[in-house]
C-alpha positions as CSV (number, residue, x, y, z in Angstrom):
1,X,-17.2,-38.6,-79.4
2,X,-14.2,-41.3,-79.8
3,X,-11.3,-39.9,-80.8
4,X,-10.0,-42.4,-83.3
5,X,-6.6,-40.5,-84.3
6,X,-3.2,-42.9,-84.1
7,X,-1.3,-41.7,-81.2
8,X,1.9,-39.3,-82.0
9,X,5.1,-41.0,-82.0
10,X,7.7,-40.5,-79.3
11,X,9.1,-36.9,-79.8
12,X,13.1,-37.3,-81.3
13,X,14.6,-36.2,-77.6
14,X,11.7,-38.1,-75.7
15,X,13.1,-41.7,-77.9
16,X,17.3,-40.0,-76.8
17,X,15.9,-40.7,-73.1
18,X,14.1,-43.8,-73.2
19,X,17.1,-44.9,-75.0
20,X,19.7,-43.6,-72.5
21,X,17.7,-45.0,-69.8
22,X,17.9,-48.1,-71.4
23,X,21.8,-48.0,-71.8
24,X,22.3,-46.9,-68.0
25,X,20.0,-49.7,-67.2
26,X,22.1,-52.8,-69.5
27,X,25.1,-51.3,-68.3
28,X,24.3,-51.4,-64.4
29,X,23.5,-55.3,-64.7
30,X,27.2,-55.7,-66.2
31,X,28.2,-54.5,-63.2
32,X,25.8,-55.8,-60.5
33,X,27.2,-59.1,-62.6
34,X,31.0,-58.8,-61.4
35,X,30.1,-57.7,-58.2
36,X,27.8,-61.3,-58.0
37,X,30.9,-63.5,-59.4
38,X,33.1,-61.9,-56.8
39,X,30.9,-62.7,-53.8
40,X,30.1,-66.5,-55.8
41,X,34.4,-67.1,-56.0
42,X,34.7,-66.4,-52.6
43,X,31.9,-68.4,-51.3
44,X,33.2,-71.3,-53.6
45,X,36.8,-71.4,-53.3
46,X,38.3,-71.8,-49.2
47,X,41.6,-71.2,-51.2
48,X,42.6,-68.9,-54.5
49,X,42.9,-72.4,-56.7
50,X,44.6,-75.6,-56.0
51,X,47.5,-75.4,-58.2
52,X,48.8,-71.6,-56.5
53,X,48.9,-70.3,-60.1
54,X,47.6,-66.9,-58.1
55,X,50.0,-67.3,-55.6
56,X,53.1,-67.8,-58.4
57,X,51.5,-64.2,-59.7
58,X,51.9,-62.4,-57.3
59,X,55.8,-63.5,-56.4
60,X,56.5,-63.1,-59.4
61,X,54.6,-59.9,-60.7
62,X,56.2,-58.0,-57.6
63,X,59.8,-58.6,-58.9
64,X,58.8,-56.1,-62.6
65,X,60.2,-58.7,-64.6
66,X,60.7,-58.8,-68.5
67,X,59.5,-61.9,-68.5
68,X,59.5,-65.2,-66.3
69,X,61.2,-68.8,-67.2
70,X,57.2,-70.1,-68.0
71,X,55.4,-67.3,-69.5
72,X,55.5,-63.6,-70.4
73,X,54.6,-60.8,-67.9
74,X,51.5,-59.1,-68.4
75,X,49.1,-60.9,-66.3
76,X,52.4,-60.9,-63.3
77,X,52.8,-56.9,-63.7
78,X,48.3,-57.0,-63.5
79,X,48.3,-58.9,-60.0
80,X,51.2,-56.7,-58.5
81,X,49.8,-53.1,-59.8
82,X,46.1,-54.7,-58.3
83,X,47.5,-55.3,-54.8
84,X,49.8,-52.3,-54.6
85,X,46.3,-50.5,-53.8
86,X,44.1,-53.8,-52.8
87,X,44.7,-55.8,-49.5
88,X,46.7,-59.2,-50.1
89,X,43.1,-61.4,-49.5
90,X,41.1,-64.1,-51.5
91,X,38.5,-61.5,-51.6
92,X,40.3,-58.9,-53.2
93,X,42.2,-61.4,-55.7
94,X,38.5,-62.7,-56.8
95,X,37.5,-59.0,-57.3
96,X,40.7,-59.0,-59.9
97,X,39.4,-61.9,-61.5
98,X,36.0,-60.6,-62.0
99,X,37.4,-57.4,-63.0
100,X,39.4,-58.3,-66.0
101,X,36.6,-60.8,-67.0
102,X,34.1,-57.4,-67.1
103,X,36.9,-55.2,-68.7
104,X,37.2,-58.2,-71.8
105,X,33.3,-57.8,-71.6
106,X,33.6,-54.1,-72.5
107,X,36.0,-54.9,-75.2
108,X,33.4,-57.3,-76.8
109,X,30.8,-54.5,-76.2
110,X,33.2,-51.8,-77.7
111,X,34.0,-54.5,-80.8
112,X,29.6,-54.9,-81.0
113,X,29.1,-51.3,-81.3
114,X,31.2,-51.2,-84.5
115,X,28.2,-52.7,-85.8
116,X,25.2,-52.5,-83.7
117,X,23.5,-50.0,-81.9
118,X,24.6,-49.3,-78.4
119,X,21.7,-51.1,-76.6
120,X,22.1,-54.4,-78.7
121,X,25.7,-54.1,-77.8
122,X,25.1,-54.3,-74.5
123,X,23.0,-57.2,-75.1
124,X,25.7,-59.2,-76.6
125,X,27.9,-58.2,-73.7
126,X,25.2,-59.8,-71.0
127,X,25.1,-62.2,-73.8
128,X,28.3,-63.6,-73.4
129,X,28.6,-62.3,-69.2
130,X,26.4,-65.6,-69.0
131,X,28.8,-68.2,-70.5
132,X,31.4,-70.1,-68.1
133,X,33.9,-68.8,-70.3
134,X,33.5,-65.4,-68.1
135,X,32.1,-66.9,-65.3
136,X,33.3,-69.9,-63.4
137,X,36.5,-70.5,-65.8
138,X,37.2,-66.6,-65.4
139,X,37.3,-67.1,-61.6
140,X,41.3,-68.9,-61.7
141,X,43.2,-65.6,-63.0
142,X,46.6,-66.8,-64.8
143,X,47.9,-66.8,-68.0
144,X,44.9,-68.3,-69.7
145,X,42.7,-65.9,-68.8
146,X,44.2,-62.6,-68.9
147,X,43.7,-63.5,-72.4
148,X,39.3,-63.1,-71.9
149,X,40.7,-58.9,-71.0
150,X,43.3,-58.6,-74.1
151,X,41.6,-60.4,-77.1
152,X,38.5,-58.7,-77.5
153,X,40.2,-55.9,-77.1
154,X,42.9,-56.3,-79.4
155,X,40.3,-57.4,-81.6
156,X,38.2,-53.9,-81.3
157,X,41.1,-52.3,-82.1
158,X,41.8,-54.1,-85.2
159,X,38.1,-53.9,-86.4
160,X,38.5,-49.9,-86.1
161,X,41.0,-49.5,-87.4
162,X,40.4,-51.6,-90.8
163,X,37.1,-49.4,-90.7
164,X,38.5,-46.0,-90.1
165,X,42.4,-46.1,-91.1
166,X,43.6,-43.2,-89.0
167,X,46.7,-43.2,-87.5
168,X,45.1,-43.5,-84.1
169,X,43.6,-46.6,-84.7
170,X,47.0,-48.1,-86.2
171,X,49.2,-47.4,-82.7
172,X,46.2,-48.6,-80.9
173,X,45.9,-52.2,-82.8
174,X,49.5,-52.1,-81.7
175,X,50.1,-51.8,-78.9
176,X,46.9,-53.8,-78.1
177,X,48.1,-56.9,-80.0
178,X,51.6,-56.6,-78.5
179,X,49.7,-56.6,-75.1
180,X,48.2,-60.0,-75.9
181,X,51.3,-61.3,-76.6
182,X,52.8,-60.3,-73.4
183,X,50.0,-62.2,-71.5
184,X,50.4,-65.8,-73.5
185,X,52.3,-66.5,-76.4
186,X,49.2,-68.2,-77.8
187,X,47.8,-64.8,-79.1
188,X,50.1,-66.0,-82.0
189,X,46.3,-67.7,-82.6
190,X,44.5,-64.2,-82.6
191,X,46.9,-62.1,-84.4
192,X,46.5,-65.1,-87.2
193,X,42.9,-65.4,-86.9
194,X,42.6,-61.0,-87.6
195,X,45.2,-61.4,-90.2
196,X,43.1,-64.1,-92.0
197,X,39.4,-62.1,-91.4
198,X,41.2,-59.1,-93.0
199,X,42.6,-60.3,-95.7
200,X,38.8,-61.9,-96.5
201,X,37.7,-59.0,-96.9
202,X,38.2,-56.9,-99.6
203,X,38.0,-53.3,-97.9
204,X,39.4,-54.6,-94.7
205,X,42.6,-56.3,-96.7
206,X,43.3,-52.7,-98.6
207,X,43.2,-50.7,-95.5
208,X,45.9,-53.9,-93.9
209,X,47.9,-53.1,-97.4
210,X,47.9,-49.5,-96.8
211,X,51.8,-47.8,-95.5
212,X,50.1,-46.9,-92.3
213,X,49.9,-50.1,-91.5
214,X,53.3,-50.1,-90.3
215,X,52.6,-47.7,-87.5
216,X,50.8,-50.5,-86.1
217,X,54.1,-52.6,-86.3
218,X,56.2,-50.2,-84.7
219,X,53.9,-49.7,-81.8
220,X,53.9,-53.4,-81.2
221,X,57.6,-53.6,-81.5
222,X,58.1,-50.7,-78.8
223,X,55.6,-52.6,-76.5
224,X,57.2,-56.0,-77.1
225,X,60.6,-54.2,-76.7
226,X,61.8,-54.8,-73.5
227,X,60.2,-58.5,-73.1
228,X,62.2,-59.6,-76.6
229,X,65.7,-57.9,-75.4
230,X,65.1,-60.6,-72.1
231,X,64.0,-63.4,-74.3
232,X,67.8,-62.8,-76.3
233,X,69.7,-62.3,-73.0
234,X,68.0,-65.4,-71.2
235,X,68.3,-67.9,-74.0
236,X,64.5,-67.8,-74.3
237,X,63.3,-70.1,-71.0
238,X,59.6,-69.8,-72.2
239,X,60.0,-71.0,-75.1
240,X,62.2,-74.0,-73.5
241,X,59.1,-74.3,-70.7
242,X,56.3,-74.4,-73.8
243,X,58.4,-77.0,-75.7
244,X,58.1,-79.2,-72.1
245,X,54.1,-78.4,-71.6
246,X,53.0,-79.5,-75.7
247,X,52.5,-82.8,-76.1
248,X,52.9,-83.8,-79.8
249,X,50.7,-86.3,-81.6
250,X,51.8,-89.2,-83.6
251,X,48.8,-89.7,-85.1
252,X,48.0,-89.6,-88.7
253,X,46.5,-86.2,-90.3
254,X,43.5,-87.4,-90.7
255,X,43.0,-88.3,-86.8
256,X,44.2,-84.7,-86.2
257,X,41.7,-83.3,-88.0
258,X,39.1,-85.5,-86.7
259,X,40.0,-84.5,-83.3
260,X,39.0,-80.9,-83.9
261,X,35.1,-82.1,-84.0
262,X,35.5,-83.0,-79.8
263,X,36.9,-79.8,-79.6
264,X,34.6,-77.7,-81.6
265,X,31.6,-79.3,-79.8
266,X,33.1,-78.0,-76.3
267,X,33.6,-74.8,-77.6
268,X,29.7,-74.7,-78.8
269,X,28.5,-76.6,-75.4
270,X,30.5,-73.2,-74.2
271,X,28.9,-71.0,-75.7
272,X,25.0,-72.6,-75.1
273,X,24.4,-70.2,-72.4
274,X,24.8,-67.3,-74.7
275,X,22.3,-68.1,-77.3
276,X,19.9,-69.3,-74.3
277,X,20.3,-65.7,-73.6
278,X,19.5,-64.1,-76.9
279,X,16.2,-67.0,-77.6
280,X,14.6,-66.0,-74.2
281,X,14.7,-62.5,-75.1
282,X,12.9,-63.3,-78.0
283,X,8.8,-62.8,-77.4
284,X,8.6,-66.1,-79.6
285,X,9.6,-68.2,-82.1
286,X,12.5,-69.0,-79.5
287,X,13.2,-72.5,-81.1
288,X,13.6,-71.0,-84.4
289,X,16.2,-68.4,-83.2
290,X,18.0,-71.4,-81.7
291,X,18.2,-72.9,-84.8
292,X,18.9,-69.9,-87.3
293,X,22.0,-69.3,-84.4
294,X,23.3,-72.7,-84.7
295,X,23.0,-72.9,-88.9
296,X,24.4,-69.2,-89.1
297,X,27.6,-71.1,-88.2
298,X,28.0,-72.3,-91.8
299,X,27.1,-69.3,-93.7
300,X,29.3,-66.9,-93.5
301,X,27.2,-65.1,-96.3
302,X,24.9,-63.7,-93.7
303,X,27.4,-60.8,-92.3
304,X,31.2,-61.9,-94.1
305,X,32.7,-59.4,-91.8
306,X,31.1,-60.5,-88.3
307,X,31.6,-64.5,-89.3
308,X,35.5,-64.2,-90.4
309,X,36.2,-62.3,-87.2
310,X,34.0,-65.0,-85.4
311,X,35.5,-68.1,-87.0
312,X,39.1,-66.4,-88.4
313,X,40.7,-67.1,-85.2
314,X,38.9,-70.8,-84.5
315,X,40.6,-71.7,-88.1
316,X,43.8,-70.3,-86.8
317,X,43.8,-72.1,-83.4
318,X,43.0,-75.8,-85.4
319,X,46.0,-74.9,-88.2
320,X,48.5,-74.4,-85.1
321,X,47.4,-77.7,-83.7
322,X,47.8,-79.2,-87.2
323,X,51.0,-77.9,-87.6
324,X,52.6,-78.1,-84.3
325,X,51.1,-81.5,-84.2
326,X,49.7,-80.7,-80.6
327,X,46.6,-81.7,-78.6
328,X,44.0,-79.1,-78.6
329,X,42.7,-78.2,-74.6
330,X,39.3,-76.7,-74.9
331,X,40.1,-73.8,-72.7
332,X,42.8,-72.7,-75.4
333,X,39.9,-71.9,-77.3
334,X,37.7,-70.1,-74.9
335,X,38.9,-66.9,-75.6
336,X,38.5,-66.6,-79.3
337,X,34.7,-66.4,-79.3
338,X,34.4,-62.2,-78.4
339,X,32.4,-61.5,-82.4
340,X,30.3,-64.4,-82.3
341,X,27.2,-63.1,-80.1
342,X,27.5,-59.6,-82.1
343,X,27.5,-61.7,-85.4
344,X,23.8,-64.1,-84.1
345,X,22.4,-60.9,-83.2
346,X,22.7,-59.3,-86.9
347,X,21.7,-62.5,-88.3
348,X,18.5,-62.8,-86.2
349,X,17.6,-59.0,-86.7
350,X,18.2,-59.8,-90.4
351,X,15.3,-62.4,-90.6
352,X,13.2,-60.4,-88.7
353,X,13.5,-61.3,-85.0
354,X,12.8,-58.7,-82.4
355,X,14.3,-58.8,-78.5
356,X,12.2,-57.6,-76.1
357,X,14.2,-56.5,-72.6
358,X,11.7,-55.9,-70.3
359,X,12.5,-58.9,-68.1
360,X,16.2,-58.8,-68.5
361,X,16.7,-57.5,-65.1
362,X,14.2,-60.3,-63.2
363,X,16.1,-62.5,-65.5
364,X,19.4,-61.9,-64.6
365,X,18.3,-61.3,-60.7
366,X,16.9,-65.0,-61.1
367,X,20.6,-66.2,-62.2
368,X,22.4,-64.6,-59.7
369,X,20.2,-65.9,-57.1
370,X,21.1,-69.1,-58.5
371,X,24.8,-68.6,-58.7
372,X,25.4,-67.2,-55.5
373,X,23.2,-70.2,-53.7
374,X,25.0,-72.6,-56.0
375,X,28.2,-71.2,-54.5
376,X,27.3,-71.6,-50.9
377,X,26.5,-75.2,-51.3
378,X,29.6,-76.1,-53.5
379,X,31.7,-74.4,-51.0
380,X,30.3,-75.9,-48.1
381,X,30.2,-79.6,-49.6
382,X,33.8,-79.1,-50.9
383,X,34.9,-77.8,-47.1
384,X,32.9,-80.8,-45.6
385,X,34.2,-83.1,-47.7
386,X,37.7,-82.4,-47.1
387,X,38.7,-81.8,-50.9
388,X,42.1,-81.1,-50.9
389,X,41.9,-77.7,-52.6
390,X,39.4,-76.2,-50.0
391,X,41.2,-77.7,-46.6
392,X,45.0,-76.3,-46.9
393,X,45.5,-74.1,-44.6
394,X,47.7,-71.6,-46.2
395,X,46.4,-67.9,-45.3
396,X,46.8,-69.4,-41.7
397,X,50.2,-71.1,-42.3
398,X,51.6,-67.9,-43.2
399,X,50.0,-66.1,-40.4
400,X,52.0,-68.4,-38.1
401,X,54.9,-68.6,-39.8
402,X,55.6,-64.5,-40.0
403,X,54.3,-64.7,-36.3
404,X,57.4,-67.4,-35.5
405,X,59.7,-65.0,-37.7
406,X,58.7,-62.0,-35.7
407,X,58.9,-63.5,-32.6
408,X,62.6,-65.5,-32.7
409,X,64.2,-62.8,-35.3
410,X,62.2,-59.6,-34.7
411,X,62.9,-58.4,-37.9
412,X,60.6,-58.3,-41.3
413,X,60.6,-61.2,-43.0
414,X,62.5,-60.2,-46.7
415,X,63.0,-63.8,-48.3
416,X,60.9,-66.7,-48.1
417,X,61.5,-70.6,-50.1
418,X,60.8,-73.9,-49.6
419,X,57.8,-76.1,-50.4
420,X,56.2,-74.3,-53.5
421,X,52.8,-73.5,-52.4
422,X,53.4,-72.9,-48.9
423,X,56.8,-70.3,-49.5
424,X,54.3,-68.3,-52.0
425,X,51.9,-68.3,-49.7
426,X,53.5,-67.0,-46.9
427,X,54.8,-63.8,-49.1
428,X,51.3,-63.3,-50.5
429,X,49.6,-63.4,-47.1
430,X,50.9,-60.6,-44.9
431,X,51.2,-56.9,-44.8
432,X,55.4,-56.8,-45.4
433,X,56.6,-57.1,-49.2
434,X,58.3,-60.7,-49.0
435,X,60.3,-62.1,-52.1
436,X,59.8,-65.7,-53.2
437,X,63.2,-67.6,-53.7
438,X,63.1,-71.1,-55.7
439,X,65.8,-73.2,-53.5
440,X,65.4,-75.9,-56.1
441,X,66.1,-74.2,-59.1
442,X,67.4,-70.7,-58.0
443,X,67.6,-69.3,-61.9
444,X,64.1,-69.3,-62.1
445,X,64.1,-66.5,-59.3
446,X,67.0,-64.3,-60.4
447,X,65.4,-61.5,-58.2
448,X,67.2,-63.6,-55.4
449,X,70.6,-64.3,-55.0
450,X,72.2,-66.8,-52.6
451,X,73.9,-64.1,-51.2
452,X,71.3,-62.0,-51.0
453,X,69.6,-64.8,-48.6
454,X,72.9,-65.7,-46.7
455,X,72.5,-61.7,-45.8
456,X,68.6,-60.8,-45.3
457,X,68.2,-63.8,-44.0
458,X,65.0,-66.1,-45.0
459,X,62.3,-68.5,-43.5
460,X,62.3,-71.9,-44.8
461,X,59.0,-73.7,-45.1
462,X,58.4,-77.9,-45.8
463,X,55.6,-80.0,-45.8
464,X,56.4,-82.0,-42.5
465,X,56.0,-85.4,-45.0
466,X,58.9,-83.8,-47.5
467,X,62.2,-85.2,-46.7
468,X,63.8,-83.9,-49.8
469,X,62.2,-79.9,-48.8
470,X,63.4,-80.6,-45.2
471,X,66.9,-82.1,-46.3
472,X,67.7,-79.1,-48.5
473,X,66.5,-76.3,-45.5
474,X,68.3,-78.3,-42.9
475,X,71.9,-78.5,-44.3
476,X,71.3,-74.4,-46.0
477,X,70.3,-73.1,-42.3
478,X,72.0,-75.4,-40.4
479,X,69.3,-74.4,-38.0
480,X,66.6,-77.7,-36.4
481,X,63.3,-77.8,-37.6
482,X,60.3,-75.8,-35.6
483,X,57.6,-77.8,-36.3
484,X,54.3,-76.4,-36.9
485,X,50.7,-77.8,-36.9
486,X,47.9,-75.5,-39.2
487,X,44.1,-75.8,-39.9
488,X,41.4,-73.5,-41.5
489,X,37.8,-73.1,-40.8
490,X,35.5,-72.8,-42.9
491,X,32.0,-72.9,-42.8
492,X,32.0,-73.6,-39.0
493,X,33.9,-76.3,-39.7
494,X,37.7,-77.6,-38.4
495,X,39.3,-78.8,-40.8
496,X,42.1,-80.9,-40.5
497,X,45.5,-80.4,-39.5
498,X,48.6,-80.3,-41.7
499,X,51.9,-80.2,-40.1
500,X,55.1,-78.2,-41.5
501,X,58.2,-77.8,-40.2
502,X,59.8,-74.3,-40.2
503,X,63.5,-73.1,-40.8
504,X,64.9,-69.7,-39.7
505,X,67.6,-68.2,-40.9
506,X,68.3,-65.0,-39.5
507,X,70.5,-62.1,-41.3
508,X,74.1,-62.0,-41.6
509,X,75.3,-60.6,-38.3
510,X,71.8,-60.6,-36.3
511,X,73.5,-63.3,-34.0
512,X,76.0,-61.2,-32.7
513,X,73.6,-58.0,-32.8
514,X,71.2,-60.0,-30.6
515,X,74.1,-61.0,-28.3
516,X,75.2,-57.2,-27.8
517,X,71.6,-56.6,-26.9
518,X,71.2,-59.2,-24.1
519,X,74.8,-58.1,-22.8
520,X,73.7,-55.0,-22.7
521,X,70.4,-56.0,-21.3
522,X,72.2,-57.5,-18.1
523,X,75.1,-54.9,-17.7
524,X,71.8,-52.4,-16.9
525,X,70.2,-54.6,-15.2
């Protein structure tokens, strides 16, 4: 006889496993994810970037400043605490990269499960793991990016506490907002943007109005402590270095404002990837989800709380443009966008769309595949090509250089200046702790004194083409050039040659040190 009875649901711990499972399984692709980008940097990049903003980084975040004459510490203090344990490699610099990318991706899980359920969480997390904002723009770590780690974190914090109030939650906002701030001073944008979603909202703006509130100020004023009292005592350089970089408009308001459509369409082409995401795992109706996404934009209605933290900080970005009558870059705005796949994922549950994430993994194994061919052949053409960024030479420039220093002084190499790129090179590269000096404009080094160089001594390092590099090393070592011819390889290929000339100038009193040793030397012999 057929047994026509409906099958018994899952049992209550049966649906705890399949569900666990589930989480374990999201949460290993996050990772398998960084793991990919750091192989994809490294096959794509011959070099760390072109500019040696990772290189400046380092130098500087080995000194524990304050603060620096361009921008405040935190990301500096991040890339010395990674390579006090990590070896001084592109490798290991790409893995830092991909790390603080995947630990802003747990923030804007964390934030997500505020008001999803922990699987869809990690679906907004992928979600977003897709987009170049954490991706290809994450792969250059500098002061723009440390920002991807500290916002959506920053902005969990806030979110908890304006739900829960406790005294926890108010040191935590914080400290974490005063962390933002101490990687760019544009987090001025975020704390703005949380300030204006909070006040939006009715419950949120009571708990903001509530005394406790304060304990949130004075943790961010013990965190910003230390980086304020240097801003006082050094006449506030970043600010001077900020008021340099903006360029201001002259244009009429109205153009102002109608050059925040370009910029709103960048941040949307941005973002494409991650609703790609969400519509594929959608068993149909895909289209639709695309659209509902896209419309959800302009109806804030749908979830108030998840569209003002989505958009609070967008509005807060184009009124500091407005105001400071400054051009808007589209990477500015990258980092704002940690609420907005949490906020299309309630709307699409809310008209009745389902995910399905059986084929998340072949799906992401697909893109990866992708990405990490992609890499290889971008790498390769770049190399073959000669693009500037990919043929310098500089891991093996510094290799020779400390070799030279080694050989003709003996000693470890303490000091290094000259040509920017190549003097920060040279003290990244290497397994002695070398300090960057800035021979041009010494106060923006105070690590180093002159004196401190005239008595540790230092290697001096131009770009054989440089007169004004090799002038200024010339007449301070009073020593003749060495010059010095450098390529890479990559990709079984030899790259050019680039030709430096090299300055030594050996500590105070290893001249006559070095004499007493060869007089002793013969008198034994």
């Amino acid at each position: 006889m057929t047994d026509l009875s409906l099958p018994s649901p899952p049992s209550q711990g049966s649906a705890r496993a399949l569900a666990s499972r589930e989480t374990l399984r999201l949460s290993l692709l996050l990772v398998a994810h960084s793991m990919v980008w750091i192989v994809g940097a490294w096959l794509y990049r011959t070099n760390l970037d072109t500019a040696a903003d990772m290189l400046e980084n380092y130098v500087w975040g080995i000194e524990w400043q304050p603060g620096y004459y361009k921008h405040p510490p935190a990301f500096a203090w991040m890339a010395a605490s990674w390579f006090k344990i990590f070896p001084r490699t592109d490798l290991a610099y790409f893995a830092l990269s991909s790390c603080n990318a995947t630990l802003g991706l747990c923030g804007i899980v964390a934030l997500a499960r505020r008001f999803l359920p922990m699987r869809d969480a990690l679906i907004v997390g992928l979600a977003m793991a897709v987009t170049p904002i954490y991706t290809t723009l994450a792969i250059k770590f500098n002061a723009n990016t440390v920002l991807l780690s500290l916002w959506p974190w920053a902005a969990y914090f806030f979110v908890r506490y304006v739900q829960t109030g406790t005294w926890k939650s108010a040191l935590a906002l914080g400290a974490a907002a005063a962390l933002a701030m101490l990687g760019k001073y544009f987090s001025i944008t975020l704390l703005a943007g949380l300030g204006l979603a909070g006040l939006s909202r009715p419950a949120w703006r009571a708990q903001l109005l509530r005394p406790r509130t304060l304990l949130a100020v004075l943790a961010g004023t013990v965190v910003l402590g230390p980086h304020l009292v240097w801003l006082v005592q050094n006449d506030f350089p970043t600010f001077a270095y900020a008021d340099e970089r903006i360029q201001e408009i002259s244009d009429p308001f109205h153009v102002m404002l109608l050059e925040k459509i370009p910029y709103s369409l960048a941040q949307l082409a941005y973002l494409l990837p991650a609703m790609a995401f969400l519509a594929l795992l959608m068993p149909r109706q895909r289209l639709a989800a695309v659209g509902a996404m896209l419309r959800s934009i302009l109806r804030p209605s749908l979830d108030r709380n998840l569209w003002w933290l989505s958009m609070g900080t967008f509005f807060a970005v184009c009124a500091v443009s407005v105001v400071t009558r400054t051009h808007l870059s589209s990477l500015w705005g990258n980092t704002q966008w940690f609420a907005i796949v949490a906020f299309w994922l309630v709307i699409l549950q809310q008209r009745g769309f389902e995910l399905d994430t059986r084929g998340v993994v072949r799906g992401m194994t697909v893109y990866w595949v992708f990405v990490l061919a992609l890499s290889a052949l971008l790498g390769f053409t770049e190399a073959a090509r000669h693009h500037r960024g990919a043929i310098e030479p500089r891991a093996e420039l510094a290799h020779a250089a400390r070799q030279l220093w080694q050989e003709r002084v003996g000693l470890p190499l303490d000091i290094v200046t000259g040509n920017d790129k190549e003097a920060k090179a040279i003290a990244f590269y290497g397994n002695d702790l070398t300090h960057y000096w800035d021979m041009y404009e010494p106060a923006n080094t105070p690590w180093v004194a002159r004196a401190d160089v005239m008595r540790e001594g230092a290697l001096f390092v131009c770009r054989g083409s440089d007169d004004r590099c090799n002038k200024i090393a010339a007449a301070f070592t009073r020593a003749r050039a060495i010059p010095m011819s450098v390529h890479k390889r990559a990709w079984g290929l030899r790259l050019p040659d680039y030709g430096y000339n090299v300055y030594l100038l050996p500590p105070d009193g290893w001249h006559e040190a070095a004499d007493r040793a060869r007089t002793g030397s013969k008198t034994a012999s």
